[in-house]
N, C-alpha and C positions, 0 to 999 in steps of 0.2 A: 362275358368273355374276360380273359385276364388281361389287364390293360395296361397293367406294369408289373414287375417281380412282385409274386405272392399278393396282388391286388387285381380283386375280379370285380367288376362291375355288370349289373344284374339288372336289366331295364325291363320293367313291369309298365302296362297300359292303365292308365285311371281315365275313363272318358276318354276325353279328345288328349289328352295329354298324357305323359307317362312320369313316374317316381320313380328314382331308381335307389335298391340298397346296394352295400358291399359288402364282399368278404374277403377277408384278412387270413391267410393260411401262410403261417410258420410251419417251422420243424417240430413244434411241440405240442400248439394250440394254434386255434384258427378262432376269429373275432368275428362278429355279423353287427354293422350298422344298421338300426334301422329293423323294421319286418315287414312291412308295406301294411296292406288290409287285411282281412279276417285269412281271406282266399290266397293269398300271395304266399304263405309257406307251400302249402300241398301243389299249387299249381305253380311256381316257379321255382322255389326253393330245393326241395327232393328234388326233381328232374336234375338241376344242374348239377347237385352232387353227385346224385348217380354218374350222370356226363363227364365229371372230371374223378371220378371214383375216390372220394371222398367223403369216410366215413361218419355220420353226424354226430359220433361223439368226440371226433374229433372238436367240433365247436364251444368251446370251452365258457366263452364272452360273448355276451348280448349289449349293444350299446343301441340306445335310444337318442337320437339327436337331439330333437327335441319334442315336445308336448304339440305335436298335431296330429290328427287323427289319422293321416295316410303312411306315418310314420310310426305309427305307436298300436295303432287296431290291429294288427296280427298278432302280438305278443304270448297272445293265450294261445293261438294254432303251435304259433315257435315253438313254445313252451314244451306242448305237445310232442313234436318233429325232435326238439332237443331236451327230453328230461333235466340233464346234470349240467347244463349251461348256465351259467349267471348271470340275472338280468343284470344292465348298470343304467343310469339316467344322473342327472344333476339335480342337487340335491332343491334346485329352487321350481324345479318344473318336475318333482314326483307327484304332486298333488293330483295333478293332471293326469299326467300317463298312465294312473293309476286306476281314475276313474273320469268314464268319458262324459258322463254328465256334470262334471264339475269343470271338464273344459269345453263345452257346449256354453252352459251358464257363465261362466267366468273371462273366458277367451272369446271365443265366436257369437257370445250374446250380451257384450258388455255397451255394443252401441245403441241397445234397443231402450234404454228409458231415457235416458238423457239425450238421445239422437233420432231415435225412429228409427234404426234400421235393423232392418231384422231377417234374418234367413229363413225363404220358405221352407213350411213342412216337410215337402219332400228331400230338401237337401237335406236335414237334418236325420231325416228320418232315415235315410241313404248313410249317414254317420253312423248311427245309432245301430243297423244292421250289420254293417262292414266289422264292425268293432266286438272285440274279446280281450279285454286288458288282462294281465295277471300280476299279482306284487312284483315288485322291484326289489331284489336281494341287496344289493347295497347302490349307496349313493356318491356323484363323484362332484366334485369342485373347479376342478381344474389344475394341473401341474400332475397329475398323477399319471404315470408310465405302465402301460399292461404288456408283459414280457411272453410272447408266441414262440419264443425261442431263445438259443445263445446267440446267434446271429442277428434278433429285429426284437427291439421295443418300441413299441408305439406308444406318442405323449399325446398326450389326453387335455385339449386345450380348451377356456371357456370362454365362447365368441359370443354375447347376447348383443339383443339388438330385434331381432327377429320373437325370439323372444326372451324371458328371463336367464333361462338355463339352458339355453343353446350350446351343444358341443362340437367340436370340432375334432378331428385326428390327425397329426404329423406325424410324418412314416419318415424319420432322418435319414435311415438309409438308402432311400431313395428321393429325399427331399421331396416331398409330393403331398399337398392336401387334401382331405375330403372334408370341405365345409360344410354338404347338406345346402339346408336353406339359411347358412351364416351370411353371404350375400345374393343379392334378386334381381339383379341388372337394371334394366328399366323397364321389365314386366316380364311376369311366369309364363314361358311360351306353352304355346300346343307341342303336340308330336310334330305337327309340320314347319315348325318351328316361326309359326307368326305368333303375336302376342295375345294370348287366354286372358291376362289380366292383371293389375297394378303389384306391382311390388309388393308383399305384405311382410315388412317390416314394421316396430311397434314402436320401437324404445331410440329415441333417434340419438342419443349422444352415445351409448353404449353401442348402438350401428355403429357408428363412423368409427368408433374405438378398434369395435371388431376389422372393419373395414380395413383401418391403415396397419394394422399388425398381419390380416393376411396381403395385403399388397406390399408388405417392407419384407416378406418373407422369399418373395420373387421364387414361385416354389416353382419346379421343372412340371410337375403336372399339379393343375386345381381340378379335384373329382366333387360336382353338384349333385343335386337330386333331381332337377329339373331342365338341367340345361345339358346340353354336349360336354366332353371332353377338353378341355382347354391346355395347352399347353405354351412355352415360349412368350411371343410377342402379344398372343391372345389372351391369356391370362391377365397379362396389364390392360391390355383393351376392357376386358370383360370390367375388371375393378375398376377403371376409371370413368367406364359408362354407367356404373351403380353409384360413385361418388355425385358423377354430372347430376343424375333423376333427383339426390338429396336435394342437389342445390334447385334444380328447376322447382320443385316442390317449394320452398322460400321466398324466391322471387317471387313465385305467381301468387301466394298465398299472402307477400305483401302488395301487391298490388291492389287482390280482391278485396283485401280486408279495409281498403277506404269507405265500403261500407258495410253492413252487419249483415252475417249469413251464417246459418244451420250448419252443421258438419253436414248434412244431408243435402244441402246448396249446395255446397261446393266440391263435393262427387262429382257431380254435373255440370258445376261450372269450369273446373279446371282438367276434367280429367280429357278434353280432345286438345289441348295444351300439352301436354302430360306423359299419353301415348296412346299407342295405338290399338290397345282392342277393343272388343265391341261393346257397343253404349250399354248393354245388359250388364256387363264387370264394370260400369261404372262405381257401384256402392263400394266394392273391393277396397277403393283409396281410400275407405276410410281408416283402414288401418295405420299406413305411415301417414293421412293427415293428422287426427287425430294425436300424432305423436307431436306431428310438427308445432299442432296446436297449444298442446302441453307443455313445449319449451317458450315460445311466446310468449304466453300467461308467467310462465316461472320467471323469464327476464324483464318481464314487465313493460311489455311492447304492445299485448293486446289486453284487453276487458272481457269479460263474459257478462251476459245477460239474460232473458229467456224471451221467447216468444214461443206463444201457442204450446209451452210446456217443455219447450228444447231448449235447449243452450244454444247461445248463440253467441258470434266472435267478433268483434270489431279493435283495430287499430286505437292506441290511444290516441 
């Protein structure tokens, strides 16, 4: 549905939970964040334009949030649906978007030697199917403005944290965000809106960067991937309960660390502390711990060590 002037938001189901993209329709050009999975053009993309009779060459810009495969694996269908569109992504997460095996191994399998954790088969495999990458036409940084009209250009913001090249888009004319997954509350709900599972943010100083530059921006609407519609007094709610999860992750993570544990320990030890979904997305934390982990070591608060082949964390 169009959920503010010239901004449609497009809620697509993945499992129990739903991704959503947007599109961005000027007087000149129209923008698409985002493609979902392999299936998400044919099965929701066409329809809606037909729906609001909206021709697809009118889609001029392709933007990629960022490098996860719910966001990135339709791109070859897109492609398809939009011949003369241009892909865009950031220039520190094309590697990825590009090709899905290089953010399986890179992204989604970097905690398996040094951690043990490892995605089963079938989820992967469920990646691997969903997925149709296609080159990326050009690359973007951040500051850059894509013009849909005389009336609305949209700036092209770079919010990492979640991950390297995470993008963002502010729509001045109507002061309104679409972060994506720039921030994660304090866990990626289902459709029903309980909590699927941990926050997975990576990079915790560049988080918190991203964080207070969209909380200082007090935008009239924040449009997610995962969450509802935020507007007004919610918007600060939403950013202040994804600031609070940073800090609870700290606390608890010094407390545990008076004695030495696995990043694979402490999945399981902190994550019913933490929040609330089911002990199966326990592993999930490993990705904002893990981050938490790496700033510790960098300020020189915690040691690493190994046991049984893992790394492990303890307090100095």
């Amino acid at each position: 549905m169009e959920i503010a002037p010239g901004i449609h938001r497009i809620e697509t189901p993945l499992g129990d939970r739903f991704v959503c993209f947007y599109l961005l329709v000027g007087s000149e050009h129209a923008l698409l964040l985002d493609t979902g999975i392999d299936s998400t053009p044919s099965e929701y993309l066409a329809p809606y334009l037909d729906e609001i009779g909206l021709a697809a060459d009118k889609i001029r810009y392709v933007v990629n949030s960022h490098a996860d495969f719910d966001h990135v694996a339709g791109n070859q269908s897109t492609k398809e649906l939009l011949p003369g569109a241009l892909f865009m992504c950031h220039s520190l997460d094309l590697a990825q978007t590009e090709d899905i095996e290089l953010m399986i191994s890179d992204r989604y399998g970097e905690y398996a030697q040094d951690h043990g954790i490892v995605d089963p088969d079938e989820a992967l495999d469920f990646i691997r199917n969903a997925t149709r990458t296609c080159p990326i036409d050009f690359t973007l940084t951040g500051g850059e403005s894509i013009r849909l009209g005389p009336e609305w250009t949209i700036e092209v913001w770079h919010t990492p944290g979640h991950s390297y090249g995470h993008i963002s888009l502010y729509d001045p004319r109507g002061h309104n965000l679409i972060i994506a997954d720039a921030t994660l509350y304090n866990a990626v709900l289902r459709a029903d809106g309980q909590a699927a599972f941990p926050p997975t943010y990576r990079y915790v100083d560049t988080y918190l960067a991203s964080m207070q530059r969209i909380a200082a921006t007090k935008a009239n609407f924040l449009f997610t991937s995962h969450y509802p519609v935020y507007q007004g007094a919610d918007v600060a709610q939403f950013m202040a309960e994804s600031r609070a999860f940073v800090d609870r992750i700290d606390e608890n993570l010094i407390k545990t660390l008076q004695t030495e544990h696995t990043l694979k320990d402490l999945t399981d030890l902190l994550s019913p502390d933490l929040g609330e979904w089911p002990a199966e997305s326990n592993a999930y934390a490993c990705f904002p711990l893990l981050g938490h982990l790496e700033r510790l070591v960098l300020h020189g608060r915690v040691t690493t060590g190994r046991r049984d082949n893992l790394l492990t964390y303890k307090l100095k």
